[in-house]
C-alpha positions in Angstrom: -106.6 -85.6 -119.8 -106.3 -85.5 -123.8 -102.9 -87.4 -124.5 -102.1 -88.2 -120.8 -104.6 -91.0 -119.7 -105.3 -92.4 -123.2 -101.3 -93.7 -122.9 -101.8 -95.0 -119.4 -104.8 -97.6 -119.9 -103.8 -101.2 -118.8 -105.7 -103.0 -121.6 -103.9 -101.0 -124.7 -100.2 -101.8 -122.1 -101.6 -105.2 -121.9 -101.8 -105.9 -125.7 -99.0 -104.3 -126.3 -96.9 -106.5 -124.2 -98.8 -109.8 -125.9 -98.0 -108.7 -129.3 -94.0 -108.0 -128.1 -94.4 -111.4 -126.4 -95.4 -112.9 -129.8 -93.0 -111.1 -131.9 -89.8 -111.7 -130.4 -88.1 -115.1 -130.5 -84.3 -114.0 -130.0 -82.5 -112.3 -127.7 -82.7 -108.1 -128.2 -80.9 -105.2 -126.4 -82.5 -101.9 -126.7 -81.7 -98.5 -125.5 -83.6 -95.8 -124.5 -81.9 -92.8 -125.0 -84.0 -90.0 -123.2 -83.8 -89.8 -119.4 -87.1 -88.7 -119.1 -88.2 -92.2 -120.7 -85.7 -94.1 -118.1 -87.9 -92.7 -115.5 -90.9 -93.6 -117.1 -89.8 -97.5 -117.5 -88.5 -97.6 -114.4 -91.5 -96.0 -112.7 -94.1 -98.3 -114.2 -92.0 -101.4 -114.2 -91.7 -101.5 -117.5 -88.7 -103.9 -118.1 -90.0 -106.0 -115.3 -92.9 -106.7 -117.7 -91.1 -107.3 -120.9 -90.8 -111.0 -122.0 -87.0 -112.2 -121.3 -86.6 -111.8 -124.3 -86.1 -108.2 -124.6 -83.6 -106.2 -122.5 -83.7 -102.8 -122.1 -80.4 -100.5 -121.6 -80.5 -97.2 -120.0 -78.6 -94.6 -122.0 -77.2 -91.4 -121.7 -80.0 -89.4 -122.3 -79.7 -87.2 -119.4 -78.3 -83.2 -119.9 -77.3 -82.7 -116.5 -76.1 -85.9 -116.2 -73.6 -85.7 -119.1 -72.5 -82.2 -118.1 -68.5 -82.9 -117.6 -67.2 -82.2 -114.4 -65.3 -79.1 -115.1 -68.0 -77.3 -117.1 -69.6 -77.6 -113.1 -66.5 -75.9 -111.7 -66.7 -73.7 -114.2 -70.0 -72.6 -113.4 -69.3 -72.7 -109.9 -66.3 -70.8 -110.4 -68.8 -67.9 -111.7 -71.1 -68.2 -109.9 -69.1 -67.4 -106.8 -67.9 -64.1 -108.1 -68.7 -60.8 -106.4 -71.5 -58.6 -108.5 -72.8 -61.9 -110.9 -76.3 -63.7 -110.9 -76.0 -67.2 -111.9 -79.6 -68.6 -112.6 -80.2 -72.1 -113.8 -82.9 -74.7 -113.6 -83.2 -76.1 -110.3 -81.7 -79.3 -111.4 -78.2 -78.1 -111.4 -78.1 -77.0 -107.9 -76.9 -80.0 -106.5 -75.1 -81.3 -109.4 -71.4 -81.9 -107.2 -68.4 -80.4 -108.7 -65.2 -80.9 -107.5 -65.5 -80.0 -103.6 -69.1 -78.1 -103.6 -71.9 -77.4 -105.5 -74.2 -74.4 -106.6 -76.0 -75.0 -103.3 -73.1 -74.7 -101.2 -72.1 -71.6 -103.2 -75.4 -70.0 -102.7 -75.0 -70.7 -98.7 -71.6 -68.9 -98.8 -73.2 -65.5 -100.3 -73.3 -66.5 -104.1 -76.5 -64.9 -105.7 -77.9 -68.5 -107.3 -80.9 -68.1 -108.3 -83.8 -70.6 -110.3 -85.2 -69.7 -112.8 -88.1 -71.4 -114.9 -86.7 -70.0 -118.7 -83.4 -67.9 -120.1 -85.5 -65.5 -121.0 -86.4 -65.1 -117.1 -82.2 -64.3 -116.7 -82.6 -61.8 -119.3 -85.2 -59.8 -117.4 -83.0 -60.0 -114.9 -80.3 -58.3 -116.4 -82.4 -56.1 -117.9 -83.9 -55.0 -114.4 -79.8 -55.1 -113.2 -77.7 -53.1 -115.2 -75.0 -53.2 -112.8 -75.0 -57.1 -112.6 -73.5 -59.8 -114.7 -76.4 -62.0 -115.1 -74.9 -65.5 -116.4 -77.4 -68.5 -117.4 -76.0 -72.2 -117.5 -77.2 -73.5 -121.0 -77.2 -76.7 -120.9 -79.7 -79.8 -122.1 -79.8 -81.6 -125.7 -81.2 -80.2 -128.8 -84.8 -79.6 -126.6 -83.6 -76.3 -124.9 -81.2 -74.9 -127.7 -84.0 -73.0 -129.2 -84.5 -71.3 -126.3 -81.4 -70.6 -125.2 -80.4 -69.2 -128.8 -83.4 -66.8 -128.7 -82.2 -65.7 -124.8 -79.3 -64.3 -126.9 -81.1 -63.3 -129.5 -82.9 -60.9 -127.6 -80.0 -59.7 -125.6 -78.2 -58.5 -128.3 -81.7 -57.0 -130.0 -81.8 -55.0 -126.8 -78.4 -54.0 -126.7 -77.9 -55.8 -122.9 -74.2 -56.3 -122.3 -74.8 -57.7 -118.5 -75.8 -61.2 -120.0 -74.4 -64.4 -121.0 -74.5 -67.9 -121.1 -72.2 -71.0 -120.0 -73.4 -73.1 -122.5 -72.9 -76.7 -122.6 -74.8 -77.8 -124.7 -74.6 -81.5 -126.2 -76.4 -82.7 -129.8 -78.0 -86.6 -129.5 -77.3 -88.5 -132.7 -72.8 -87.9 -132.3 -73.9 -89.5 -129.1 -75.7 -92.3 -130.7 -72.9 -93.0 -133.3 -70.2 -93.1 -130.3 -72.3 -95.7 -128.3 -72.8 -98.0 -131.8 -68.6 -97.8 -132.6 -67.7 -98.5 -128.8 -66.0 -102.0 -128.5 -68.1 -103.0 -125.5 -71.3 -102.0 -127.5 -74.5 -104.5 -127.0 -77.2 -101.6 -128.7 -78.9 -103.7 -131.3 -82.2 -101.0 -132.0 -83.0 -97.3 -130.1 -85.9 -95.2 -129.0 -85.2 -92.3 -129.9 -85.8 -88.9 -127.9 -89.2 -87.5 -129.2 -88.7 -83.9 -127.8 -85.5 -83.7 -129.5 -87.0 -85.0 -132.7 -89.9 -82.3 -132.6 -87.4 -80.0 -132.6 -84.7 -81.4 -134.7 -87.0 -83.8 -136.8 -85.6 -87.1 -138.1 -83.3 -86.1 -140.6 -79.9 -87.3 -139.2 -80.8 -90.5 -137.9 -81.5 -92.9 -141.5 -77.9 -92.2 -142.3 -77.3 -93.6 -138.6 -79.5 -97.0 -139.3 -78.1 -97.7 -142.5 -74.6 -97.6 -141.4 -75.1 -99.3 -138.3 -78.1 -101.8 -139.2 -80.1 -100.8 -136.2 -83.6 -99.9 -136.3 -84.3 -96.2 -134.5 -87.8 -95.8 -133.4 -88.9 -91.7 -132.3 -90.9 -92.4 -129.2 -92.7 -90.7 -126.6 -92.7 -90.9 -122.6 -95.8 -92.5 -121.7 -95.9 -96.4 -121.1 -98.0 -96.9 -123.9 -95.6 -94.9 -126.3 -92.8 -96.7 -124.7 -93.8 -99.7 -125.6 -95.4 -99.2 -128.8 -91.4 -98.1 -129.7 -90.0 -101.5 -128.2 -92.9 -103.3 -130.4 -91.6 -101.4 -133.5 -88.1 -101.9 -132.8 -88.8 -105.7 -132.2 -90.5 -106.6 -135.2 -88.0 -104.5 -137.5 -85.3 -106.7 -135.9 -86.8 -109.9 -136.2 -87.5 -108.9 -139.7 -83.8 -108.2 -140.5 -84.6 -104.3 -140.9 -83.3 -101.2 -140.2 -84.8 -98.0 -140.3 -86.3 -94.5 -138.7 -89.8 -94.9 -137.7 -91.7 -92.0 -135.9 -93.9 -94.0 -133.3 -95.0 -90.4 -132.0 -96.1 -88.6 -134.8 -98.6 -86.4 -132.8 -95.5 -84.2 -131.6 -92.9 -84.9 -133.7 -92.5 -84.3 -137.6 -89.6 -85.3 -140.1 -88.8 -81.8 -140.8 -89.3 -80.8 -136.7 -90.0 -77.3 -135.7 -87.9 -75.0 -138.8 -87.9 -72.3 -137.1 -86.4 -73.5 -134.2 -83.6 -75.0 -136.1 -83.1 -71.4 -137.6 -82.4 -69.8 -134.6 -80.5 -72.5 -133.1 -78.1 -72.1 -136.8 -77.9 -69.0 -136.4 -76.8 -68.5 -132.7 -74.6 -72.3 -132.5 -72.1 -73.9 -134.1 -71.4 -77.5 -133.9 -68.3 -78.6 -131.8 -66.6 -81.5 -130.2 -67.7 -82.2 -126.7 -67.0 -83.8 -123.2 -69.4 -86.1 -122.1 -69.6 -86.7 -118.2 -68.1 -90.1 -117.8 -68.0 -90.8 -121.7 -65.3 -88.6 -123.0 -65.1 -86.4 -126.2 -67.5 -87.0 -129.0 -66.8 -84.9 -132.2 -69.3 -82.4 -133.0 -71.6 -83.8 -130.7 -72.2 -79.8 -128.7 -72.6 -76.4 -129.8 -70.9 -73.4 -129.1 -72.3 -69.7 -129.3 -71.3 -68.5 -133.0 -68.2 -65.6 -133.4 -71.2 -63.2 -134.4 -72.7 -63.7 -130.4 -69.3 -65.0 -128.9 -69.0 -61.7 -126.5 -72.2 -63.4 -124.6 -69.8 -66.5 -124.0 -69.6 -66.8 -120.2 -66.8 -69.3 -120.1 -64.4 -66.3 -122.3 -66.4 -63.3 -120.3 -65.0 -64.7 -116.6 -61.7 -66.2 -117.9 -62.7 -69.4 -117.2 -61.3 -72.0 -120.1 -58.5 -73.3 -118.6 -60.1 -75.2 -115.4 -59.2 -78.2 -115.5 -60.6 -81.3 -113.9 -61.0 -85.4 -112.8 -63.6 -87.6 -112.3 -63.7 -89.4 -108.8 -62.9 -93.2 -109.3 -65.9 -94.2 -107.2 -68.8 -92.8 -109.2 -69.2 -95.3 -111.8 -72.0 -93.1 -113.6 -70.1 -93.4 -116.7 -70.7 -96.9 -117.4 -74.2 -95.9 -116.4 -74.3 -93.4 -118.9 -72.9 -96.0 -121.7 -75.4 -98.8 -120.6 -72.4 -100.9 -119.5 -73.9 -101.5 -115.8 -76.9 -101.0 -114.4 -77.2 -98.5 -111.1 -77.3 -101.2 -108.8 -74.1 -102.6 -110.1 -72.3 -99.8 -108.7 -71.0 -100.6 -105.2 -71.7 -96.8 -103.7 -75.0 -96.7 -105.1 -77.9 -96.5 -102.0 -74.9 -97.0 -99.4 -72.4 -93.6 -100.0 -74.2 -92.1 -103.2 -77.6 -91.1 -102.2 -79.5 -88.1 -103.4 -78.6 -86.6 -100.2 -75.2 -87.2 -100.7 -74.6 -88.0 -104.1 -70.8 -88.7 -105.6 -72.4 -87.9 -109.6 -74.9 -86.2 -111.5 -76.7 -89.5 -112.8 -77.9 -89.3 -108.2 -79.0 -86.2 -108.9 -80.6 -85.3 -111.9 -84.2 -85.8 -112.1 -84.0 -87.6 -115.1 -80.6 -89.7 -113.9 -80.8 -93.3 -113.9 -79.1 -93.8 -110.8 -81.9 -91.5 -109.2 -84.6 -93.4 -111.1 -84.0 -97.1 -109.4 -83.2 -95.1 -106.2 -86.5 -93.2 -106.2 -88.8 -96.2 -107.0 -86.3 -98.9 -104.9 -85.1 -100.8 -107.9 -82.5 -101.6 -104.8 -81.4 -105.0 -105.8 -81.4 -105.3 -109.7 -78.8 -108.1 -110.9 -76.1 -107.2 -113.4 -77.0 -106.4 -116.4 -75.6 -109.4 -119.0 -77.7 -112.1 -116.9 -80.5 -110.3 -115.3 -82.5 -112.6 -113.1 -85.8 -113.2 -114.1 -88.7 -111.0 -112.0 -91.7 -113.5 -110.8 -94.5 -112.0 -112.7 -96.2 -111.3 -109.1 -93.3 -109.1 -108.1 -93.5 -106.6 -110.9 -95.0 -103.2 -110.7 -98.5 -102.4 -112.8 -98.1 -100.1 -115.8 -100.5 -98.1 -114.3 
């Protein structure tokens, strides 16, 4: 398949991983910041393959992951109310809030229903006037187009049954809270490529300069992964620091302009809460005053909830890249995805889910990593 198999061949992974090999003579931490890449790495046994040299830190590049605890109650709160339709993407269902989750809500006589698009919740409250349809908006910078058109369209047709719970997070803040953290060991990133072919590259240079770390724009397959780490190498064994695009075919400096128009003109930036991170400034949007009556967390009188972390999930440090998912002592034993204690066990694109799914069971901490016996890794492809 055109732009699927031609990034899976062996031979190209092979070179790539020679000319990494060859290039770095130092120690180098990189992040990946999209979740979807996390998966990808961990699937093909990509960091099993690097040379030692070379370290790879998971970070929090994973919407439902970083969706704080109380925005869940929240939703859950709704959701639970007599006469609404909550639809989200099926990822959210199991997400745990405080004592349940959208799951359990549905099995008590809460109308939870999946949905592939918001615009799919929209027909739905066009097709139930006497509903409140609500649709949980979250994800990074990939789904607010879509989202801000859902609105869009509401108020074009005049629908006052619909509105969304947005929580909504933006991916360079993020990037600037990891580099300023005192416990910070992010020396280059790969950048999100579907945020950038929405977003483009425009805010990240600013982020490179100040911070001297290279950002490469990279795509999911093994061979855009590591074409990114080869980038990212050789611009820090050169001293450099700057934005390359390393998947040009999808992503363009100036991204998708019409996107960002609708997403201007529906969102405003805003500080945040990050699961297990804390508050970022204006790291989320919000729904502008012109469309703030579709504002589901105003609409249900739901602002003021209020909630904690459990102390057992350590998914925050996850998040951060502090520890890896096998560092955590509930991980595989009392956080499963069966019974999961945080959103990183759930989430398809959650770390914590990614070593469990392909049995990285036994990893070692993260700051001295044991070496893998080359026979022990897993193939590219």
């Amino acid at each position: 398949m055109k732009y699927i198999d031609e990034f899976n061949d062996p031979a190209l992974a092979r070179r790539l991983l020679d000319e990494i090999r060859a290039t770095a003579t130092r120690p180098w931490a990189l992040m990946e910041v999209c979740g979807g890449q996390t998966h990808s790495i961990v699937r093909h046994g990509i960091d099993r393959l690097l040379p030692d040299e070379v370290e790879l830190i998971h970070g929090p590049g994973c919407p439902v992951c970083v969706t704080p605890l109380e925005v869940i109650d929240k939703a859950l709160e709704i959701a639970a109310r007599p006469r609404v339709i909550f639809c989200s993407f099926g990822d959210m269902l199991r997400v745990p809030g405080t004592d349940r989750d959208l799951f359990r809500v549905k099995g008590g006589g809460g109308d939870v229903r999946v949905v592939y698009s918001p615009l799919d919740a929209l027909e739905l409250a066009r097709r139930n006037p006497d509903r409140e349809v609500v649709f949980f908006a979250i994800g990074f910078e990939t789904t607010a187009p879509a989202n801000a058109m859902a609105v869009h369209q509401a108020r074009r047709l005049g629908l006052t049954n619909f509105s969304l719970l947005v929580s909504h997070v933006r991916v360079p803040p993020a990037v600037e809270a990891i580099m300023t953290a005192p416990t910070c060991r992010v020396q280059g990133f790969l950048a999100a490529g579907h945020v950038c072919s929405v977003m483009g590259t425009a805010e990240y240079p600013a982020l490179a300069e100040r911070y001297g770390v290279p950002i490469v724009v990279t795509g999911f397959e093994p061979l855009d992964i590591l074409e990114g780490i080869r980038r990212a190498v050789r611009q820090l064994e050169r001293g450099e620091h700057r934005v390359e695009n390393a998947y040009a075919r999808a992503v363009r400096d100036e991204g998708n302009p019409a996107a960002v128009r609708m997403i201007e003109e529906v969102f405003e930036v805003t500080d945040r809460n990050w699961r297990g991170i804390g508050r970022i400034p204006a790291s989320g949007w919000r729904l502008t005053d012109a469309f703030r009556a579709f504002d589901a967390e105003h609409r249900f009188d739901v602002t003021g909830i209020r909630t904690e972390e459990p102390a057992e999930c350590r998914s925050g440090e996850v998040l951060q890249g502090l520890i890896k998912p096998t560092e955590c002592a509930a991980f595989g034993t009392t956080c499963t995805p069966r019974t999961p204690l945080g959103a990183t066990m759930v989430s398809s694109e959650g770390a914590c889910a990614a070593y469990y799914l392909y049995r990285r069971m036994h990893d070692g901490p993260t700051p001295q990593a044991a070496p893998v016996a080359r026979e022990e890794m897993n193939p590219v492809a």
